[in-house]
Structures are given as structure tokens and as C-alpha cells.
C-alpha positions as CSV (number, residue, x, y, z in Angstrom):
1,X,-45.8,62.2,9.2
2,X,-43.7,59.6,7.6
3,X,-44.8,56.5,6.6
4,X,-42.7,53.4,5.9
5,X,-43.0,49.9,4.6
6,X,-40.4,47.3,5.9
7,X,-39.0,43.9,6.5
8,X,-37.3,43.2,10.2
9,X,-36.8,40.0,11.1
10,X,-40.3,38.8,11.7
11,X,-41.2,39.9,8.5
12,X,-42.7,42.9,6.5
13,X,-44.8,45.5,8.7
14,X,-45.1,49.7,8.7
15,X,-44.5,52.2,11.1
16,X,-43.8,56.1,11.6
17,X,-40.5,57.2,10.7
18,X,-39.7,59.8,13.5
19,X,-35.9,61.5,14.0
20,X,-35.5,59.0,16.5
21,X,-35.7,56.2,14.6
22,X,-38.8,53.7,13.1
23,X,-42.1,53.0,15.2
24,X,-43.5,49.8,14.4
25,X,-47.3,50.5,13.9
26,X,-47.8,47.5,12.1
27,X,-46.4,45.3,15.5
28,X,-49.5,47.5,17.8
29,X,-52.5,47.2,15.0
30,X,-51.5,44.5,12.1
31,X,-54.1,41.9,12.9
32,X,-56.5,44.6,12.8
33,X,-54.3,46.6,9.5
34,X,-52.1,44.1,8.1
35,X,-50.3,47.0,6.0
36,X,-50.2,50.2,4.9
37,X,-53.0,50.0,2.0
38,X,-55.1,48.7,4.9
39,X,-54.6,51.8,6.5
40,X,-55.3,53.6,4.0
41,X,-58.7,51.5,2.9
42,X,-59.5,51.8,6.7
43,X,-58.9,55.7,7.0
44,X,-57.1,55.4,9.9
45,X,-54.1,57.3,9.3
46,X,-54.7,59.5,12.6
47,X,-54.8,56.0,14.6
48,X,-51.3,55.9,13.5
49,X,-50.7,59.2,14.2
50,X,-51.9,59.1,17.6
51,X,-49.8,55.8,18.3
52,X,-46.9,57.7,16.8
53,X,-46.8,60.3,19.3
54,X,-47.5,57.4,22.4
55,X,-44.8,55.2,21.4
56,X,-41.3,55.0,21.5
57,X,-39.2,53.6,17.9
58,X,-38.2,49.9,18.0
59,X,-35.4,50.4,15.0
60,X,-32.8,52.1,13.5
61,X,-33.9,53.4,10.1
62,X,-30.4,51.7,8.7
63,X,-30.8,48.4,10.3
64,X,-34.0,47.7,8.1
65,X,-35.1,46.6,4.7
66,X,-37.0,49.1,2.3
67,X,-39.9,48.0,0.6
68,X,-41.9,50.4,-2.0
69,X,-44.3,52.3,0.9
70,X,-47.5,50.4,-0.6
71,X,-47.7,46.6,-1.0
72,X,-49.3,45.9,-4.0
73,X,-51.0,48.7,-5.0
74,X,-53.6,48.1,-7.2
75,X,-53.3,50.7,-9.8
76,X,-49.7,52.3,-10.6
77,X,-50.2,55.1,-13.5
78,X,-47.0,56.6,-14.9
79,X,-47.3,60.0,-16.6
80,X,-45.0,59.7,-19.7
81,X,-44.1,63.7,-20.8
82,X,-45.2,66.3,-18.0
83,X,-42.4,69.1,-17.6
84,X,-42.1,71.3,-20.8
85,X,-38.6,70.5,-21.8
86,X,-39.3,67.1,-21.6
87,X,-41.7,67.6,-24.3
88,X,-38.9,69.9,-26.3
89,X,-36.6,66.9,-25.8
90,X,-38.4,64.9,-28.4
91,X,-37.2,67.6,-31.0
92,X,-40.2,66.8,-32.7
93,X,-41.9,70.5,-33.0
94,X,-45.3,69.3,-31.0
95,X,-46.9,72.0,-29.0
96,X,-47.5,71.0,-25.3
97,X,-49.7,68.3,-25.4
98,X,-54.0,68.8,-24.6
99,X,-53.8,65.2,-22.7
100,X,-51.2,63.6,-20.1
101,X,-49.5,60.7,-22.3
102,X,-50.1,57.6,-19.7
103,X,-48.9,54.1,-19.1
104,X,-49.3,51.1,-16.3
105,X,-46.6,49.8,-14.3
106,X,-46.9,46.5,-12.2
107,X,-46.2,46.6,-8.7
108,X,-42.9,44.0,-9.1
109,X,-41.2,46.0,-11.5
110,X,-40.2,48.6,-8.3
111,X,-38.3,47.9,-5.3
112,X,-37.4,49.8,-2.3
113,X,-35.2,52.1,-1.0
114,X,-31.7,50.8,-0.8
115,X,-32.1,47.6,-2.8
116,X,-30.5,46.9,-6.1
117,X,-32.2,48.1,-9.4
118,X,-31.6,45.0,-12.3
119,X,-30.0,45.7,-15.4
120,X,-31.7,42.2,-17.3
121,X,-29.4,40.3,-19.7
122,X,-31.8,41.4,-22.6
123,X,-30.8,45.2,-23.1
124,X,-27.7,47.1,-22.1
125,X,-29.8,50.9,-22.0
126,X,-31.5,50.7,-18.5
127,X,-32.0,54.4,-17.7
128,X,-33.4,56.6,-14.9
129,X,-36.1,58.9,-14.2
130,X,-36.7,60.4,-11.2
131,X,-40.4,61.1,-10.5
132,X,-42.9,62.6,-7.7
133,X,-45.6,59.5,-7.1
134,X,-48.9,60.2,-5.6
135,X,-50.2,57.8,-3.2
136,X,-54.1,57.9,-3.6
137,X,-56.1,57.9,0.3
138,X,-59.3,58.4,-0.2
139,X,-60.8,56.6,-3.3
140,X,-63.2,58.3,-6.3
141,X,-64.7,58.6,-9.7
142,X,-64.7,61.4,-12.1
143,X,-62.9,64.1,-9.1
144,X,-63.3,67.6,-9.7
145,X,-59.9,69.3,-9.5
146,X,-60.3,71.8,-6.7
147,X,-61.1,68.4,-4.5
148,X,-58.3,66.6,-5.6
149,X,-56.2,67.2,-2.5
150,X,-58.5,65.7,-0.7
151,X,-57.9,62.1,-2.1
152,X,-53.9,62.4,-2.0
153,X,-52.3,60.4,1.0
154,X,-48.7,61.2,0.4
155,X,-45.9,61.9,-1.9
156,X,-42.9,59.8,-2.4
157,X,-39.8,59.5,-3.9
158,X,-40.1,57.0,-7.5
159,X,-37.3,56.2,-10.0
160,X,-39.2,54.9,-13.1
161,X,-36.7,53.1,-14.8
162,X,-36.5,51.8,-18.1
163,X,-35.2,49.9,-20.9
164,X,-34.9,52.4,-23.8
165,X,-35.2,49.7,-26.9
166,X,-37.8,47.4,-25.5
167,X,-40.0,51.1,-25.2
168,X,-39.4,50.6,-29.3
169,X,-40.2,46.8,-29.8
170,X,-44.1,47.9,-30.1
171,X,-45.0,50.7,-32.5
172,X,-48.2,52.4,-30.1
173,X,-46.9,51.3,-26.6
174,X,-44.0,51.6,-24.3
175,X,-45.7,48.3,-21.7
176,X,-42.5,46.5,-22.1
177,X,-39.8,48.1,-21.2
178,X,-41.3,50.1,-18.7
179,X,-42.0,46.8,-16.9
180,X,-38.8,44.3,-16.7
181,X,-38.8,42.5,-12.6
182,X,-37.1,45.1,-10.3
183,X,-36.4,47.6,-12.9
184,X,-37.6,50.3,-10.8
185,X,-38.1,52.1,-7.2
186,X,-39.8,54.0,-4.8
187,X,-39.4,55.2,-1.9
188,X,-38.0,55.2,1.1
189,X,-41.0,56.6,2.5
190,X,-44.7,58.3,2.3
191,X,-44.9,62.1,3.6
192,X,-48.5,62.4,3.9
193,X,-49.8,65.5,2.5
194,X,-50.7,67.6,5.5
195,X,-46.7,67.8,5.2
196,X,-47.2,70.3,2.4
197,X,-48.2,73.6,2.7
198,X,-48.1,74.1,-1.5
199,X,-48.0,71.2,-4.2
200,X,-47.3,73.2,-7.1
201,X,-43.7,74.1,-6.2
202,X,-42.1,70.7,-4.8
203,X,-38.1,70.2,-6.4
204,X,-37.3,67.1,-7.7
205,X,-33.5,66.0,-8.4
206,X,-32.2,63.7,-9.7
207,X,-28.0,62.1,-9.2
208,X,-26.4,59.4,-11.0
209,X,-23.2,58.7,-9.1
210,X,-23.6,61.5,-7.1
211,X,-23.3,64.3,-10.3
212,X,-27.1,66.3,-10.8
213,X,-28.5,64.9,-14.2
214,X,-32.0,66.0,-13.6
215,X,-33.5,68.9,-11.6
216,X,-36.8,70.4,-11.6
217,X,-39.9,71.3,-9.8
218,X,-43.9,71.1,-9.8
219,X,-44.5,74.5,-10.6
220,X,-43.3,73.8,-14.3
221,X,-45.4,70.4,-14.8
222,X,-47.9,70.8,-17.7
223,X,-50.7,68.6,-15.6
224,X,-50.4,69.5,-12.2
225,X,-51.2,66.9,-9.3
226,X,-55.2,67.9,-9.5
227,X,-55.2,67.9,-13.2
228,X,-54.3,64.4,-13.2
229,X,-55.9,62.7,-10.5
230,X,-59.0,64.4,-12.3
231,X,-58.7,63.2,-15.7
232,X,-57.4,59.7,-14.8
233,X,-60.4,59.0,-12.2
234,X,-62.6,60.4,-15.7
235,X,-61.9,56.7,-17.0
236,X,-60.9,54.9,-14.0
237,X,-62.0,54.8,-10.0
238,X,-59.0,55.7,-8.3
239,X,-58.6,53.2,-4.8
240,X,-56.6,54.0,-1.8
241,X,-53.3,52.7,-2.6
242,X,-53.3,53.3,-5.6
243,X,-50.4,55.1,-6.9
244,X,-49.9,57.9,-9.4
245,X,-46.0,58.7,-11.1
246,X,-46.2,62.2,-12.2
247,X,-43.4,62.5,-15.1
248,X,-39.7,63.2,-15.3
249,X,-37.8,66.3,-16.3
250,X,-35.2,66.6,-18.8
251,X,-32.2,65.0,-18.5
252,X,-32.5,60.8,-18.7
253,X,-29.4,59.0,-19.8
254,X,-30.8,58.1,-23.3
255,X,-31.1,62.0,-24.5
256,X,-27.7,62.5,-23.3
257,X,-24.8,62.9,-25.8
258,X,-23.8,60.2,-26.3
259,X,-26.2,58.9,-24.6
260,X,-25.0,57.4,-20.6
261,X,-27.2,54.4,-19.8
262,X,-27.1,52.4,-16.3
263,X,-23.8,49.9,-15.8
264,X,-23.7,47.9,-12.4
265,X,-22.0,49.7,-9.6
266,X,-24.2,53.0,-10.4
267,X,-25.7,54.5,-7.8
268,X,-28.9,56.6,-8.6
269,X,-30.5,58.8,-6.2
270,X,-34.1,60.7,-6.2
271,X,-34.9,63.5,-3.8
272,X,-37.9,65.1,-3.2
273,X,-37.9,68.3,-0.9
274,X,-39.7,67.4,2.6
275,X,-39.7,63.7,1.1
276,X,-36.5,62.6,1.3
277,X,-33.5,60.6,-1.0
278,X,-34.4,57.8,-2.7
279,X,-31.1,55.9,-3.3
280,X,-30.6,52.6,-5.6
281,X,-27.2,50.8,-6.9
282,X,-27.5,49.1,-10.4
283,X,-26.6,45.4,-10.4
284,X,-27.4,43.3,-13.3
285,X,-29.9,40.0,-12.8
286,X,-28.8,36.9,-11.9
């Protein structure tokens, strides 16, 4: 099942994204789940479900406005080096790390599918990575791997982009420029997990302007999915909603040579298999 977040005319809701088109679950049950992290709080994913296969879809999936699949999650961890020749990128000689590197995001610094990505007027090196995000459904505290399944919703489709120098303005952290207003994206939609009969060999690509500049899959991560939902919910209660960016391959702009960062009229594109394309164009703010 495929779970969107959108805007129509009366305003944001969710629905079921079928082949047909979009079924607007949130039009049936939003005074009861006003939005998808209500669902999800609510466990009622198979209410959906069951008014999925009832109902008939009220749009066209291109006549509608993306937003990120959860409104304002609470918690958005980003995984910072997770495929092995990411790590070799750094050149620096390090042996694959013991511990996932990690970092916070805030929900406005991503948009949806199909809007523009900003480029702000205080740095020129906006850069891509495409990432797998976890969306968490079933909440918990110190998770023991071989459960870890259990708590995932869905997979999506993230780009997590960012500012290469403002990374560099602090010496221990990379908070700023990971965080600019609209810098980023997910999307276009959740595919909840029953979807996948294997986690640990899902491809990820990545496209700038249509040419392949990063391309990978989950059977090469260092911390697989139940790895890290394990050791973050060690320090931190995971919530449904919550969401989880699993690291990028090789292959950003800035380790390029020279290095190719974002310019407005870019189009960047994330796919997922069984997820979908997550597709952005680069415009700069204001």
C-alpha cells in the first residue's frame, strides 16, 4: 500500500495511491485521523486499507500537490556515512566505522515530491543525496534488532540536501548546513513495509538532470535498517512518525572532480525500487 500526503483544493489530507489514481482517506476519516501521523499513532493502517479496497480514487496523482508523506514528524535522524565507499570517499584511511555517525534534520528543511528544492543566497554548493528514509509505526525504547521490522511503517524516497561549506562553519557538527528552509525532500509517497519481502537488498539511484550519479543498494550498508533503529531507540524512544534517513552512496556533487554542485533549472531525481521517483527542480530562494 501506498501512502500519500497532499494538498487539493480544500486543503492538505492523505489517501491510498492506487494505479487508478489517489483515494482520499483523509476526506472519509480526518475528523477522527486528521493526518497520516495520526494514523500511524492510532494503528489504524488496515482501516485505511480496508477503505482502500471499498472506495473508488477522487484524483489524478498529477493534478495534486506533494507534501513530505509525514506532517511534522517529530524526530528526523539522518545517518551521515553508511555505504562502504562513502566511508573510502573521505580518503582519510578510517576503517568502517563501530557507530553510525548521526545528525537531526527539522521537518521544514524538506519538501515534497515535485516542488522546488532552494538554493539560498548564502552558498553556491547545494548538493544532493539520495537516501532510503524509514518511517517509524509502532513506537519503542532500546528495540532488539530481530524486532525491528516490526516498528517500521514504510520506506520512502528522501533527497538530503546540503550546503557543503556551512557543513564546515562548525568544527564538531554539520546542524547548519544540513538544515537551510526547503533544502531538502522526500517523497512522493510511503510503501508500507508489508511491500517488501527483503530489506537488505533495496536499490537506490540517484539522477541529476537525468545522467546516474549515484547508485547502490541496502545489501552494502554498514548499519542495516535493524541496526539502526536499534542503536538510535538505545538513547532515544522512537514515536510513530518519526523518521529515520539511512545514508547516501558515493557519488554527491561535492566529491566530484571538479566538484558539480546544484544551479537552478536542475532536476534531481531519487528512486527507490518498489517506492518509486522522487523528482525535485533546483530554484534559488526568493
Amino acid at each position: 500500500m501506498k501512502l500519500v500526503s497532499f494538498a487539493n483544493g480544500r486543503g492538505p489530507t492523505y489517501g491510498v495511491v492506487t494505479w487508478d489514481g489517489i483515494i482520499d482517506i483523509g476526506a472519509r476519516i480526518g475528523l477522527e485521523y486528521p493526518d497520516l501521523k495520526a494514523v500511524l499513532n492510532a494503528g489504524a493502517l488496515d482501516r485505511m486499507r480496508d477503505l482502500a479496497e471499498r472506495e473508488s480514487p477522487d484524483f489524478d496523482p498529477d493534478n495534486v500537490r506533494y507534501l513530505p508523506p509525514i506532517p511534522g514528524p517529530e524526530k528526523i535522524f539522518c545517518v551521515g556515512v553508511n555505504y562502504p565507499n562513502r566511508n573510502t570517499e573521505y580518503a582519510d584511511n578510517s576503517e568502517a566505522p563501530r557507530y553510525p555517525s548521526l545528525f537531526l534534520r527539522t521537518p521544514d528543511s524538506f519538501v515534497g515530491h515535485n516542488e522546488p528544492i532552494l538554493r539560498p543566497p548564502e552558498s553556491g554548493q547545494l548538493d544532493y543525496e539520495g537516501e532510503i528514509a524509514l518511517i517509524i509505526g509502532k513506537g519503542g525504547r532500546r528495540i532488539p534488532e530481530f524486532k525491528a521490522r516490526d516498528h517500521i511503517a514504510g520506506l520512502t524516497c528522501a533527497n538530503d540536501g546540503t550546503l557543503r561549506d556551512w557543513v564546515r562553519h562548525g568544527k564538531f557538527n554539520v546542524t547548519q548546513g544540513k538544515n537551510f528552509d526547503r533544502s531538502g525532500s522526500m517523497g512522493p509517497w510511503m510503501t508500507t513495509v508489508d511491500e517488501f519481502a527483503d530489506l537488505d537488498d533495496i536499490p537506490l539511484i540517484t539522477r541529476v538532470n537525468g545522467e546516474i550519479r549515484q547508485q547502490d543498494t541496502t545489501a552494502n550498508l554498514i548499519f542495516p535498517f535493524a541496526r539502526l533503529i536499534s542503536y538510535i531507540s538505545t538513547f532515544s524512544t522512537l514515536k510513530p512518525g518519526d523518521v529515520i534517513l539511512t545514508g547516501t552512496p558515493t557519488g554527491a556533487g561535492a566529491r566530484l572532480d571538479p566538484p558539480q554542485y546544484l544551479s537552478p533549472g536542475d532536476v534531481v531525481e531519487v528512486q527507490v525500487s518498489n517506492v518509486g521517483v522522487l523528482t525535485n527542480e533546483i530554484r534559488d530562494e526568493g
